[in-house]
C-alpha positions as a Python dict, from the first residue, in 0.01 Angstrom:
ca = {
    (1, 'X'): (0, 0, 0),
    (2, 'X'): (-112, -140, 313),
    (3, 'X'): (-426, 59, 444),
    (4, 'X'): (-405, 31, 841),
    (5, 'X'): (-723, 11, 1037),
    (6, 'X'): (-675, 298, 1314),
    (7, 'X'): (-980, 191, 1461),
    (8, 'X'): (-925, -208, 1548),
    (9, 'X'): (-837, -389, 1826),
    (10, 'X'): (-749, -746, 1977),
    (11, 'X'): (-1134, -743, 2134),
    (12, 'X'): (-1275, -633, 1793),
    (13, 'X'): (-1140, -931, 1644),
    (14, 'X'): (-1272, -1179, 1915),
    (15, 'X'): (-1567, -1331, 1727),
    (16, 'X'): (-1380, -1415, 1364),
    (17, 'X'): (-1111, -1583, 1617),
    (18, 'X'): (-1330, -1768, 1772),
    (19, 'X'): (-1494, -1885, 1449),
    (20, 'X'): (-1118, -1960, 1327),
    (21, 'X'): (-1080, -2241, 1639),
    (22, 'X'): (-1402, -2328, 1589),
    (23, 'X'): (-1321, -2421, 1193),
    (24, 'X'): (-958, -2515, 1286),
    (25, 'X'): (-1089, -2762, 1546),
    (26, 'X'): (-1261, -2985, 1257),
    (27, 'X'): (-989, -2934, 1023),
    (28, 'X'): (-708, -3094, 1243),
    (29, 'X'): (-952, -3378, 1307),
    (30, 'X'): (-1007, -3470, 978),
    (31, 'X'): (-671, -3490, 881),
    (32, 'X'): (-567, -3683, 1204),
    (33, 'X'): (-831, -3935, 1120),
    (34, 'X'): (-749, -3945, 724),
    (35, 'X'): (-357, -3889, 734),
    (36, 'X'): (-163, -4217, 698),
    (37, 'X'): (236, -4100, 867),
    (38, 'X'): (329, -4364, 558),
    (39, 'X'): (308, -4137, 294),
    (40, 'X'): (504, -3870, 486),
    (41, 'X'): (456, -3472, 571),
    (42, 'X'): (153, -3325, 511),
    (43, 'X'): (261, -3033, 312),
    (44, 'X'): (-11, -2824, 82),
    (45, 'X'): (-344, -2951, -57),
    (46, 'X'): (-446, -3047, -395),
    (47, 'X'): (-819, -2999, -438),
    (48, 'X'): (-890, -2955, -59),
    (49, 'X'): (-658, -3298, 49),
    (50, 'X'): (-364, -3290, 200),
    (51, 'X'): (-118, -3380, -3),
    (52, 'X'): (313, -3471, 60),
    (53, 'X'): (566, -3315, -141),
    (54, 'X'): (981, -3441, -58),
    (55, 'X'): (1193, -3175, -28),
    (56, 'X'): (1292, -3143, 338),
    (57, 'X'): (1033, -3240, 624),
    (58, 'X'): (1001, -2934, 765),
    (59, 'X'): (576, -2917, 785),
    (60, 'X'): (597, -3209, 1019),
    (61, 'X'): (610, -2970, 1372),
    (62, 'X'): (329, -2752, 1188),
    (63, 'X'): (53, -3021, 1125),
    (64, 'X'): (126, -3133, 1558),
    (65, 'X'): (223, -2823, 1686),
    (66, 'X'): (-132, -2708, 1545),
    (67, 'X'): (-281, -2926, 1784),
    (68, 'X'): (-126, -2759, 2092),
    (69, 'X'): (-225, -2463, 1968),
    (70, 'X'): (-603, -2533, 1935),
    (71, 'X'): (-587, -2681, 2308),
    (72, 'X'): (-433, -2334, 2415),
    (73, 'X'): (-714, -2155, 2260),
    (74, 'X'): (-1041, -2349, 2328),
    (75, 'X'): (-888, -2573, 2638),
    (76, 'X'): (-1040, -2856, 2487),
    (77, 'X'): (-816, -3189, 2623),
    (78, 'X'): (-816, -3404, 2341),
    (79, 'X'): (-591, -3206, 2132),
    (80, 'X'): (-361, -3156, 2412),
    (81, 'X'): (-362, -3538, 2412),
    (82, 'X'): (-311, -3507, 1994),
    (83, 'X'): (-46, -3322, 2015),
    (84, 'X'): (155, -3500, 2294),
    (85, 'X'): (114, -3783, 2179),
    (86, 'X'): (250, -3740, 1819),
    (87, 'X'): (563, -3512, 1963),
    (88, 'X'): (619, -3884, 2102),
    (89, 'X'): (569, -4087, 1849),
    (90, 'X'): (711, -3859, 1556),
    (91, 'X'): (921, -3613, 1631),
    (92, 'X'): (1235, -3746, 1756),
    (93, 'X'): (1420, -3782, 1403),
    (94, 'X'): (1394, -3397, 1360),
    (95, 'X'): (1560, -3331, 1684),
    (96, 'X'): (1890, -3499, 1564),
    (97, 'X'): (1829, -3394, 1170),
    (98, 'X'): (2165, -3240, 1052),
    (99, 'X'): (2056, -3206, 719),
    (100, 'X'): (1825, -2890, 767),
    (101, 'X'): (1773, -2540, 890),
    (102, 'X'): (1433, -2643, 1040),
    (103, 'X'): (1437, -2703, 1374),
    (104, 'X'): (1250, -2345, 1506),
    (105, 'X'): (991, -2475, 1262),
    (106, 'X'): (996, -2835, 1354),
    (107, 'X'): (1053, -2850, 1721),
    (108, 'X'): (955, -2515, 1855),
    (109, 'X'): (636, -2544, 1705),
    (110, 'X'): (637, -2879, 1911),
    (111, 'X'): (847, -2915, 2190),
    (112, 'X'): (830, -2587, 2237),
    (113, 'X'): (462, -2521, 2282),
    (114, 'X'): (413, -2805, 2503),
    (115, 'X'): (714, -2657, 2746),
    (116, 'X'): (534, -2309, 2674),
    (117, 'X'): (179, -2418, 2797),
    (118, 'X'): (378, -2651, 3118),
    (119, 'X'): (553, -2337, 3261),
    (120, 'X'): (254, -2109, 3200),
    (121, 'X'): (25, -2366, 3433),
    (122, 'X'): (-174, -2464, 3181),
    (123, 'X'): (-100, -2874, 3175),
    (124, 'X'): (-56, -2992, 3515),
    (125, 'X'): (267, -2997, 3651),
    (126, 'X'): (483, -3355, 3626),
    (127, 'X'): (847, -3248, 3637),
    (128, 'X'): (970, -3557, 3428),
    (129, 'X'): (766, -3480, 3152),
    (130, 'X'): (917, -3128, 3123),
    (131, 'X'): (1254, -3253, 3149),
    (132, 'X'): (1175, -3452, 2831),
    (133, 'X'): (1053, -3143, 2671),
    (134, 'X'): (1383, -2959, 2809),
    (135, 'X'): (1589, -3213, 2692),
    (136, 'X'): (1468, -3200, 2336),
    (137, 'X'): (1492, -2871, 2289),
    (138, 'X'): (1838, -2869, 2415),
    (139, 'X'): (1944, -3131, 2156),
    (140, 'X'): (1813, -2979, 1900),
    (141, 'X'): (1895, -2576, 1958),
    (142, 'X'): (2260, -2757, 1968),
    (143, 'X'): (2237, -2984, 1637),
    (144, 'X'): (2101, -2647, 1501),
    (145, 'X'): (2386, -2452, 1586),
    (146, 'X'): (2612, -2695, 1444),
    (147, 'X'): (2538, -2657, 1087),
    (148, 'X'): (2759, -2407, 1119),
    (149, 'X'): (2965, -2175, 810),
    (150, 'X'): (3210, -1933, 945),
    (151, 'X'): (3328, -1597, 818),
    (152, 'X'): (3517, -1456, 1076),
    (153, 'X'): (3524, -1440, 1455),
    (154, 'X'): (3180, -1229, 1474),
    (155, 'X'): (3013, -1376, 1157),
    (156, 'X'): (2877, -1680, 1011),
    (157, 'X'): (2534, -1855, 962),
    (158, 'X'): (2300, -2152, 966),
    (159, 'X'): (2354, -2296, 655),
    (160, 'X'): (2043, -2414, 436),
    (161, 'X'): (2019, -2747, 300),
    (162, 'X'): (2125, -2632, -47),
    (163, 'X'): (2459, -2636, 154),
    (164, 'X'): (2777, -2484, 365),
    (165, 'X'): (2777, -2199, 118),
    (166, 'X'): (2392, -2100, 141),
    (167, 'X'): (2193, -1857, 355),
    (168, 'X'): (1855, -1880, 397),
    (169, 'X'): (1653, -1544, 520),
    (170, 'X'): (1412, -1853, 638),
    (171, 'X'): (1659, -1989, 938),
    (172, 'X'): (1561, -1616, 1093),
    (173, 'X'): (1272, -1805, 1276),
    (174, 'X'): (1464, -2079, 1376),
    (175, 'X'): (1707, -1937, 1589),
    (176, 'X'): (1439, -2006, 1829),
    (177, 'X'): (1588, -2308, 1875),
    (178, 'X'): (1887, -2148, 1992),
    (179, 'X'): (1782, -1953, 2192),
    (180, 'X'): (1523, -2185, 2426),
    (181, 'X'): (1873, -2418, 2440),
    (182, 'X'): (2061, -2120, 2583),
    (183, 'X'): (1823, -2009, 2824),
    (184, 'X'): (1776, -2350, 2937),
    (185, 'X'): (2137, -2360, 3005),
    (186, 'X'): (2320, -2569, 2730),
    (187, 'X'): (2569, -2551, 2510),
    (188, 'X'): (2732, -2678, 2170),
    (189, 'X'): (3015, -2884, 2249),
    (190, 'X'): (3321, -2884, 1955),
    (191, 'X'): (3657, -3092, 1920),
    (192, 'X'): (3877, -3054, 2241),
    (193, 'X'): (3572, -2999, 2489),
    (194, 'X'): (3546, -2683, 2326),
    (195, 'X'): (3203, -2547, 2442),
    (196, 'X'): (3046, -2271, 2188),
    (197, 'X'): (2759, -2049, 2357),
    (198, 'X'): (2455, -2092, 2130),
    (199, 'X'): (2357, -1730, 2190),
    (200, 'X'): (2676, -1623, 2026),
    (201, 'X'): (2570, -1803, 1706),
    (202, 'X'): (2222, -1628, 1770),
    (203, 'X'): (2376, -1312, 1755),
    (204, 'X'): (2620, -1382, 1465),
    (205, 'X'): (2384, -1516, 1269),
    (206, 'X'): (2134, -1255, 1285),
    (207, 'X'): (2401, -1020, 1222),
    (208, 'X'): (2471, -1230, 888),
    (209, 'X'): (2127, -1203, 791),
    (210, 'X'): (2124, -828, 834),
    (211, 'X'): (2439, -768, 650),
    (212, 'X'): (2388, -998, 338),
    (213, 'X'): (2004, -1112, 311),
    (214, 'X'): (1817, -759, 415),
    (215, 'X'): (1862, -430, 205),
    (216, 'X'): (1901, -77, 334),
    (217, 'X'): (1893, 147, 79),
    (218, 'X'): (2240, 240, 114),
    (219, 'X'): (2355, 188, -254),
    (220, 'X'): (2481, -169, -261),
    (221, 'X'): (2354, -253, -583),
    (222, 'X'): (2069, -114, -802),
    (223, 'X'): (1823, -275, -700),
    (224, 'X'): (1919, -194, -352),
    (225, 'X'): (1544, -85, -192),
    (226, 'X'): (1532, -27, 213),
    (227, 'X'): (1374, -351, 330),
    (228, 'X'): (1413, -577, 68),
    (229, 'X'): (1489, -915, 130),
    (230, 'X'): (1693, -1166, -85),
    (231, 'X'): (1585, -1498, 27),
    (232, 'X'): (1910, -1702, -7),
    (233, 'X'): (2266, -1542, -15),
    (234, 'X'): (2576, -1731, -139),
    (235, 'X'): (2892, -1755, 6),
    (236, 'X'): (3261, -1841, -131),
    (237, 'X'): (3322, -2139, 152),
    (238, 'X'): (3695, -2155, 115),
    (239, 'X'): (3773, -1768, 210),
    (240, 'X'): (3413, -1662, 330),
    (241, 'X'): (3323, -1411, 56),
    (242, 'X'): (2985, -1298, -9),
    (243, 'X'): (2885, -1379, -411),
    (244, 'X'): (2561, -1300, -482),
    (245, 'X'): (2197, -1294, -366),
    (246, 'X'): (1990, -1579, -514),
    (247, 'X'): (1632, -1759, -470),
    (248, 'X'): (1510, -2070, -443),
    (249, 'X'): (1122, -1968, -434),
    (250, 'X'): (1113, -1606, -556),
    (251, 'X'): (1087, -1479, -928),
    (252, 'X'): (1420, -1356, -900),
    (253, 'X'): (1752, -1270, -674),
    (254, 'X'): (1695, -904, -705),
    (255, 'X'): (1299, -892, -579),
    (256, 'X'): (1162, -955, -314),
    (257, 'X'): (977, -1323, -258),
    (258, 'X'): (715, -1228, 17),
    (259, 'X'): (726, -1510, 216),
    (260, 'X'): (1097, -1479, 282),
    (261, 'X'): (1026, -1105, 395),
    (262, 'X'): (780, -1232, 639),
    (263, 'X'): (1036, -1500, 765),
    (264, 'X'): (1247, -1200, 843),
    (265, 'X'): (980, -948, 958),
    (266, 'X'): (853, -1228, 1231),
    (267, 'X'): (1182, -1378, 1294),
    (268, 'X'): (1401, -987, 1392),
    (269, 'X'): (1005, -913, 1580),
    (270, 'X'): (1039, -1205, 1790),
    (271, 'X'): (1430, -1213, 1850),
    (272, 'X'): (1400, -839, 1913),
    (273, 'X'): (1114, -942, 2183),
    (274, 'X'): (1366, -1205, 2334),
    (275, 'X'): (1720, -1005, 2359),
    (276, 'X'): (1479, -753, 2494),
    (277, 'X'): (1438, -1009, 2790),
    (278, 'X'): (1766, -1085, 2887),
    (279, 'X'): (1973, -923, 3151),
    (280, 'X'): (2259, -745, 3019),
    (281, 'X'): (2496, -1007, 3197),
    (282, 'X'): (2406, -1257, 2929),
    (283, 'X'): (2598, -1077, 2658),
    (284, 'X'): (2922, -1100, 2819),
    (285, 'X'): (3231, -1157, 2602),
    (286, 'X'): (2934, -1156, 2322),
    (287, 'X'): (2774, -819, 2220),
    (288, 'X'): (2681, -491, 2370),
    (289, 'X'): (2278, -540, 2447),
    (290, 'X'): (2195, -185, 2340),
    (291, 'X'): (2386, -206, 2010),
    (292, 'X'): (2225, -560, 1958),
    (293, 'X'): (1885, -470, 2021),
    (294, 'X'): (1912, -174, 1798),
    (295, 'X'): (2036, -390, 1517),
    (296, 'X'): (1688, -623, 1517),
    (297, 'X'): (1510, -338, 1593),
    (298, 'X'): (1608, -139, 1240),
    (299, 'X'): (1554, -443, 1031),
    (300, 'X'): (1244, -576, 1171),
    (301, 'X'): (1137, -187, 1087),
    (302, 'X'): (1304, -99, 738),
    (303, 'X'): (1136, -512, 629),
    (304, 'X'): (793, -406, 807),
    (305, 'X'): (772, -71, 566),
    (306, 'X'): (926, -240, 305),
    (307, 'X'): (596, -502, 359),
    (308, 'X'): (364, -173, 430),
    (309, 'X'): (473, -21, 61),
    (310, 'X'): (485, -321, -124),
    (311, 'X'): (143, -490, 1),
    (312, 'X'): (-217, -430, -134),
    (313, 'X'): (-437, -247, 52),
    (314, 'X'): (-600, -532, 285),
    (315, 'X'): (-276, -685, 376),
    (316, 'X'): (-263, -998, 193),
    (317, 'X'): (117, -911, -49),
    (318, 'X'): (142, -1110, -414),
    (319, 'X'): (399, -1392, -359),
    (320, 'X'): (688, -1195, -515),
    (321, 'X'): (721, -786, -560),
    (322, 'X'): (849, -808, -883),
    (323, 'X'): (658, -1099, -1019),
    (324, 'X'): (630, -1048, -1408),
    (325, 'X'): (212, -1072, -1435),
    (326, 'X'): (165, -795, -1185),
    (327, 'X'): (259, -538, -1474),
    (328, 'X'): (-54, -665, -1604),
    (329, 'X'): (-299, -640, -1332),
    (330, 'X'): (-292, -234, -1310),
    (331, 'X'): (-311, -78, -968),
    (332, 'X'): (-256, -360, -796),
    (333, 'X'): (-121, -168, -464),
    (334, 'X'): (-456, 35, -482),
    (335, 'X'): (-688, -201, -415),
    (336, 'X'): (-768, -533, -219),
    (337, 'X'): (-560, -841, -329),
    (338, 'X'): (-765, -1097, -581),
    (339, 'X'): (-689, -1448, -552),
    (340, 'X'): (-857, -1512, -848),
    (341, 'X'): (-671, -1305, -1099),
    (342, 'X'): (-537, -1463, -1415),
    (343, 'X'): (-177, -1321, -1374),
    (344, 'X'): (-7, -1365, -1026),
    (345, 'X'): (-86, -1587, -711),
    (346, 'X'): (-103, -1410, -362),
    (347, 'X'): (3, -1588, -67),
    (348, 'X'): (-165, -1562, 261),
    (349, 'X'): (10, -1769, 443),
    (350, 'X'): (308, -1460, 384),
    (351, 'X'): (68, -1246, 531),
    (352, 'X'): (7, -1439, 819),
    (353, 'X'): (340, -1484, 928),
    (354, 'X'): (404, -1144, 849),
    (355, 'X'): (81, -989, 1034),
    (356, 'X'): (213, -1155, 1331),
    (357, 'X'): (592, -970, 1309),
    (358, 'X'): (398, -646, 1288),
    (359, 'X'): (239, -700, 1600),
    (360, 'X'): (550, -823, 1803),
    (361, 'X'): (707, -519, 1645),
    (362, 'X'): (433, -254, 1765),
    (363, 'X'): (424, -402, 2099),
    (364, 'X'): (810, -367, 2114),
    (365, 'X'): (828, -48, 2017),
    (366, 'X'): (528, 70, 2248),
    (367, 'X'): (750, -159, 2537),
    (368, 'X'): (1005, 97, 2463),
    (369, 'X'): (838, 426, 2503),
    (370, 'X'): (724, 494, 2103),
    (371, 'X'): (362, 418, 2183),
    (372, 'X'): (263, 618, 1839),
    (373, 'X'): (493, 436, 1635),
    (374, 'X'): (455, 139, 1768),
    (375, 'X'): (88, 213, 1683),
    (376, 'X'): (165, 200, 1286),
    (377, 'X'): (260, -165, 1270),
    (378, 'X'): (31, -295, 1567),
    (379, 'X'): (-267, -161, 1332),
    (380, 'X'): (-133, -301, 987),
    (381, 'X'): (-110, -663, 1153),
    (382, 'X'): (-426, -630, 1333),
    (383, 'X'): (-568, -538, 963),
    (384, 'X'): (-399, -816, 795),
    (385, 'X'): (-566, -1053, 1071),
    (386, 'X'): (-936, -917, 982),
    (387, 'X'): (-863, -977, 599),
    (388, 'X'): (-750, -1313, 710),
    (389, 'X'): (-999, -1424, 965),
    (390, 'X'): (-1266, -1436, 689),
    (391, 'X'): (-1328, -1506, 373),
    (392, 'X'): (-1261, -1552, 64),
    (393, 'X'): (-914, -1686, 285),
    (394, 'X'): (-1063, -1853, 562),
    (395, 'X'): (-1164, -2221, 466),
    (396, 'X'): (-1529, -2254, 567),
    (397, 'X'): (-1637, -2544, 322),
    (398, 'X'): (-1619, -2880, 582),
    (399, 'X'): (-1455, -3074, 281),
    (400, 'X'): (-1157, -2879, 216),
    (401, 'X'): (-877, -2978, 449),
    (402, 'X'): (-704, -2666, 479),
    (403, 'X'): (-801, -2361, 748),
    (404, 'X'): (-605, -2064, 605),
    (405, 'X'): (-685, -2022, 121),
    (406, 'X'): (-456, -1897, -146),
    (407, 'X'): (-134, -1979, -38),
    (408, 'X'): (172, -2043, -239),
    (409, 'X'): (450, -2316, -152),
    (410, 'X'): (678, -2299, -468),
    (411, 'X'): (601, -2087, -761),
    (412, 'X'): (911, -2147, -953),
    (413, 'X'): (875, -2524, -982),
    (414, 'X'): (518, -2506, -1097),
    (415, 'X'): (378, -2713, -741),
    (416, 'X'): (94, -2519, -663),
    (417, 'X'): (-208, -2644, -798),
    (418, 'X'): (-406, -2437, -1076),
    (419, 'X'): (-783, -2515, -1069),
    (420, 'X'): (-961, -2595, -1382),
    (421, 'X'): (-1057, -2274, -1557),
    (422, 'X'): (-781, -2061, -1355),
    (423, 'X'): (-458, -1938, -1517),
    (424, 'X'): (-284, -1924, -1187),
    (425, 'X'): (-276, -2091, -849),
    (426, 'X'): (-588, -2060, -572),
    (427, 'X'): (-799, -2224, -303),
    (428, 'X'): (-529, -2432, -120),
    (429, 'X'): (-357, -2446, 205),
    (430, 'X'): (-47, -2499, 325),
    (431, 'X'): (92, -2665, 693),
    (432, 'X'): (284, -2337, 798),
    (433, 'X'): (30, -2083, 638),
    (434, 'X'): (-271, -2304, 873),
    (435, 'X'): (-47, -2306, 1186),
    (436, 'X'): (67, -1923, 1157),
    (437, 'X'): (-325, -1831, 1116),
    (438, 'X'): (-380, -2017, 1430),
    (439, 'X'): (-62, -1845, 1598),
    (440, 'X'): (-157, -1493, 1533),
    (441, 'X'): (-528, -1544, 1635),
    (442, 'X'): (-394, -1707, 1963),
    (443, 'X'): (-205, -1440, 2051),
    (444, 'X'): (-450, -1151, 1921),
    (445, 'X'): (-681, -1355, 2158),
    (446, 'X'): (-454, -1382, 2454),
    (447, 'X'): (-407, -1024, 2441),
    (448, 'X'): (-817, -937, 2406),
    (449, 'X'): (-889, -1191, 2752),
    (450, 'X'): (-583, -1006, 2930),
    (451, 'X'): (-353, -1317, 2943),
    (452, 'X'): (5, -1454, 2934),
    (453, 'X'): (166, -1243, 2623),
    (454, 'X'): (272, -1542, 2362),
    (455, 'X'): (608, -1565, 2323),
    (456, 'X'): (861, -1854, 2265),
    (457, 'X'): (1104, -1764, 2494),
    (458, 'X'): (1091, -1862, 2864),
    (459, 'X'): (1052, -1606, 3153),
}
C-alpha cells in the first residue's frame, strides 16, 4: 500500500517543481512548433511523438490549457499568448459538442483557466475579453447539462458517448462545467421556457455516481469492496433501471480501472471544495448543504483509501486492481511500482490526477476541523508528487515529447505502444497525464509561495 511521507511538504517539493516548468516549458514548445491542427488531437506518443488517436476529442483543452498553466507558474508571456490564442482559434466546436461528456476536460482546462488567472489579477483587466470567457463557459456548462438521462425527480446523469443509457465515473470532473455556468448565473433552458438550474443536475448527478459507479462495502454484490469504482454503469433507458457495471478501459466490470478511481477521487475532492463554498441559500428547492457535503465528502474518502490500499508503495497504482499479470509479479503492493515489468503497465498519469484529489481532500478535511485526518491524504498526494516529479516518470530526454512517462490510454484495445524488447507498455505520455502533472505541481507550488489556493470555482 501507499507509504505516506509524514515528513514532506509543499516547500520541500519546490525545486523538482521548478525543474517540472522548466522541462514542461520546452515540451509545449516543441509540439506547438511540430503539431500540424490537420491531423487532429494530440493524444499519447508513440516513440516520444505525439501522436492522434479518433475516439472523441477530448485531449484538445489539455494540450492549450497546458499553456496557461505554464504562464501561471513561471509568468513567462508567451504562453499566455499560446494559450489565448488557440482557445480562439480552436476551441469553439467543443463548446457546442453534444456528442460528449467532455466539456470540464475541454473547456475548463481552457476557458476556464484563462477566466481563473483574469479574476485572480494575473492578466490585465479588459472586461470584454472576460465576457468572452464568461460566455463560453456558460454555453458550454449548459450544452453539458443537456445530455441529460433521467431516473426520477432527484436522479439522473451525464450520459457518455457510448450513449443515453451509459455512465461514465469520468463526467465526475466535468461537472465543472456546471458548476462555473451556475455561479456565473445561467441556466439550461428546456421546451416551454422551462429553465433547469444546472446545479441541480450537479447535485443529481453526483448523487448518480455515488449510488451506481462507487462501492461501499455494503454487500451489493461480491465483489462489492469500499471504494471501488466501476468505470461505466448501464442503465435500462425506457424505465430507468440500473443493469450492470461495465468498462470501457478496465480489465473488467468488477475491478477497479485506476484511472477511473482517480476521475472520481479528484472530481468528489474538488466538488466537495466547491459546495463547500456556496452559501446555504444556493441549495434552495435543491438539497440540504450539510447532507450534500457529507455525501462527496464519504466518497472522495472511502475512493481515497480504496487508492491508499490498492497502490504500491510510492504512489504510482497499476492501471487496473485486478489486472490478470499482477498475480505474477509477487508483492507488488510491497514495493515501488516498475514500469518496466514484463506483466502489467502502471499508469502515472492515474496517479497524478489522483495525487491531486488527495490533496483537495486533506485540505478539506483540515478546512473542517480534522487537521490529523486531513493529514493522511495531504501526505499520500504530496508523496505521489515526489515519485512523480522525477524520474524514471518525469521526461528529461529533450527528444521525447511528453513531460509526465508510463502512462496508459487504453489497455483493452491494445493502443499503447510496447517498445521493442518489452512485453508490456512504457515510456510514453499522454495529453491529460502531462497537464494533470503540471496542475498538481501548480498548486503544490501556489501553496509553498503562500498564494491564491487553485481552484476552478470562482470566489
Amino acid at each position: 500500500m501507499l507509504k505516506a511521507d509524514a515528513s514532506l511538504s509543499a516547500r520541500s517539493l519546490g525545486p523538482a517543481i521548478g525543474r517540472l516548468f522548466e522541462l514542461s516549458a520546452k515540451k509545449i514548445d516543441r509540439l506547438q512548433r511540430r503539431w500540424n491542427p490537420a491531423l487532429g488531437t494530440p493524444v499519447f506518443t508513440v516513440r516520444g511523438m505525439y501522436t492522434s488517436r479518433g475516439w472523441t476529442e477530448w485531449t484538445q483543452g489539455f494540450q492549450f490549457g497546458a499553456a496557461a498553466l505554464q504562464f501561471d507558474a513561471t509568468g513567462e508571456t508567451r504562453f499566455l499568448e499560446m494559450a489565448r490564442q488557440a482557445t480562439v482559434d480552436r476551441m469553439a466546436s467543443h463548446l457546442t459538442h453534444v456528442g460528449v461528456h467532455d466539456h470540464g476536460f475541454n473547456n475548463v482546462s481552457t476557458y476556464g483557466n484563462l477566466l481563473r488567472l483574469m479574476r485572480e489579477g494575473r492578466i490585465g483587466e479588459d472586461r470584454w475579453e472576460s465576457r468572452f470567457y464568461e460566455l463560453a463557459l456558460k454555453v458550454s456548462g449548459a450544452v453539458q447539462a443537456a445530455r441529460w438521462t433521467p431516473l426520477g425527480p432527484d436522479l439522473g446523469y451525464i450520459y457518455s458517448f457510448n450513449g443515453p443509457h451509459s455512465l461514465f465515473a469520468d463526467t465526475a470532473r466535468s461537472l465543472r462545467a456546471l458548476a462555473l455556468a451556475h455561479q456565473l448565473g445561467h441556466v439550461l433552458m428546456e421546451e416551454g421556457d422551462r429553465p433547469v438550474s444546472l446545479l441541480g443536475r450537479l447535485l443529481h448527478h453526483a448523487e448518480t455516481t455515488a449510488r451506481f459507479n462507487v462501492y461501499f462495502g455494503t454487500g451489493r454484490d461480491v465483489w462489492d469492496l469500499r471504494g471501488r469504482v466501476a468505470h461505466e454503469s448501464i442503465f435500462n433507458v425506457s424505465d430507468g433501471a440500473y443493469r450492470c457495471p461495465s468498462s470501457q478501459q478496465g480489465f473488467s466490470p468488477f475491478t477497479t480501472w485506476t484511472r477511473g478511481l482517480a476521475w472520481i477521487i479528484c472530481g468528489y475532492a474538488e466538488q466537495l471544495e466547491f459546495v463547500s463554498h456556496l452559501p446555504e441559500a444556493a441549495f434552495a428547492g435543491l438539497a440540504d448543504k450539510a447532507a450534500t457535503r457529507q455525501r462527496l465528502l464519504d466518497v472522495a474518502v472511502a475512493t481515497a483509501d480504496f487508492f491508499i490500499g490498492n497502490t504500491p508503495v510510492d504512489g504510482v497504482p497499476y492501471w487496473d486492481t485486478g489486472a490478470p499479470g499482477l498475480a505474477k509479479l509477487g508483492d507488488y503492493l510491497g514495493r515501488p511500482a516498475d514500469p518496466f515489468n514484463d506483466h502489467e503497465p502502471v499508469d502515472s498519469s492515474a496517479a497524478a490526477i489522483a495525487a491531486q484529489g488527495l490533496i483537495r481532500l486533506g485540505n478539506a478535511l483540515v478546512a473542517g476541523g480534522e487537521a490529523e485526518r486531513g493529514r493522511v491524504y495531504r501526505q499520500a498526494g504530496l508523496t505521489v508528487a515526489r515519485t512523480l516529479f522525477a524520474e524514471p516518470y518525469l521526461s528529461t530526454d529533450a527528444d521525447h515529447e511528453g513531460l509526465l512517462l508510463h502512462t496508459v490510454y487504453h489497455r483493452p484495445n491494445g493502443w499503447d505502444h510496447v517498445p521493442t524488447g518489452r512485453k508490456v507498455p512504457c515510456g510514453e505520455s499522454a495529453m491529460w497525464g502531462d497537464y494533470h502533472a503540471r496542475e498538481l505541481a501548480l498548486l503544490i507550488q501556489r501553496e509553498a509561495a503562500g498564494g491564491p489556493y487553485l481552484k476552478f470555482f470562482l470566489d
